[in-house]
N, C-alpha and C positions, 0 to 999 in steps of 0.2 A: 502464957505461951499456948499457943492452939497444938492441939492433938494432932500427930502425926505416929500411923503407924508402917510398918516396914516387914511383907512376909518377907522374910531373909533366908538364906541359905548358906552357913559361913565358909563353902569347901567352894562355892560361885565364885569368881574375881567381879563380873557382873554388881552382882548384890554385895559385896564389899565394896566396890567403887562407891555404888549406890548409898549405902550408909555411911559411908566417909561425908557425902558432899551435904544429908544431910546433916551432918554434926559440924563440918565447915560453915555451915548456914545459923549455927548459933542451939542449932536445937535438939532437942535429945529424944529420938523416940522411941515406940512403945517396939520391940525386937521380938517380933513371931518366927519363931524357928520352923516354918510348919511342917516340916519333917518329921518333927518332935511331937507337934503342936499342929494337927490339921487342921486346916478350917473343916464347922458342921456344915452339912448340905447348904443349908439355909444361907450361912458365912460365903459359901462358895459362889453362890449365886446371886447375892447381892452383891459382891464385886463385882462380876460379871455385868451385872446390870448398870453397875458403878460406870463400867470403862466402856458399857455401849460395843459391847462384843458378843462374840457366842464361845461356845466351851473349845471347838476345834480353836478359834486363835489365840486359846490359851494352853495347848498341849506344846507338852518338851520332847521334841525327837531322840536329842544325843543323849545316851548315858541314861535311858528310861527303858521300860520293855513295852514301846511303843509299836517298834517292828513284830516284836514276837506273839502279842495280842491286835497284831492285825489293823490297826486303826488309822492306816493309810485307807482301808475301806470306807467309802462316801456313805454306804448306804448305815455307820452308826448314827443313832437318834442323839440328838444335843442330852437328852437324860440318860440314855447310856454312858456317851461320855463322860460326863458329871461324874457316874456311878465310877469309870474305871480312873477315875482324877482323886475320891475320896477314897479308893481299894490300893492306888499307888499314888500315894501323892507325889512322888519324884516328877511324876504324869505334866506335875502346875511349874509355868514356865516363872521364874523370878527373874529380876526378885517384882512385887507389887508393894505400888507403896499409895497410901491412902492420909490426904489432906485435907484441911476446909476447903483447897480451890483445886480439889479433886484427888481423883483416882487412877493410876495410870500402869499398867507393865514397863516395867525402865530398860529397857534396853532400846540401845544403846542407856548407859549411866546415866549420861545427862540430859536425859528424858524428864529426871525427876525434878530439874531446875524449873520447868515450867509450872509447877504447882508446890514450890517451895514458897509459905508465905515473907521468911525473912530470905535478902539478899545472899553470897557467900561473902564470907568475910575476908577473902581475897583470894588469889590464884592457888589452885587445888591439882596437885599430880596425881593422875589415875597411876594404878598397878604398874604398869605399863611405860610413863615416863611421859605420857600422854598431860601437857595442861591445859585443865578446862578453866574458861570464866574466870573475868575478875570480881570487883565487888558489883558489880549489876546484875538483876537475873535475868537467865536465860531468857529469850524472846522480846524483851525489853527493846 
């Protein structure tokens, strides 16, 4: 089975949908709690480069002390940010889940359909009451 890992948050509905739909997909992965479990610098920035982003479209507004340290201001450096994403990680937006056929921020959940290497193994209810996808994957 190929390697899929999943930074997760378990108090997110988000990143629980998210890791439902991989495990409806047959596969079991590797669960970074990174609240627990940061990513280092280095971690932080190969995602980033993974998903072909910069560090602001991976900042979390709600429920972070994003307001309170200011970083609606333009003029932070991409390395600042980084810096206040590893000093708060609440900062990194989930959940991120990481594939053979890539890297991707899932939100919306079924984001993550597009770089799940096996199918779902059939109709999946988000939290919500929401159902995604049958057995095809997403984009298919």
């Amino acid at each position: 089975m190929d390697k899929i890992t999943i930074y997760h948050n378990p108090a997110c509905g988000t990143s629980r949908n998210t890791l439902a739909l991989i495990r409806n997909s047959g596969a079991e992965p590797e669960v970074v709690e990174y609240l627990k479990t940061p990513p280092s610098r280095d971690q932080l920035l190969a995602l980033l480069a993974a998903m072909a982003i910069g560090p602001r479209q991976l900042l979390r507004q709600k429920g972070t002390p994003y307001d309170e340290l200011g970083l609606q201001d333009t003029n932070w450096s991409d390395a600042e940010l980084v810096d206040q994403m590893l000093r708060h990680p609440i900062l990194i937006n989930r959940p991120i889940v990481v594939t053979p056929l890539g890297t991707r921020l899932c939100r919306p959940s079924e984001a993550v359909l597009d770089i799940l290497p096996a199918p779902q193994r059939g109709p999946f209810a988000k939290e919500d009451g929401e159902v995604v996808g049958g057995a095809e994957r997403h984009g298919s």
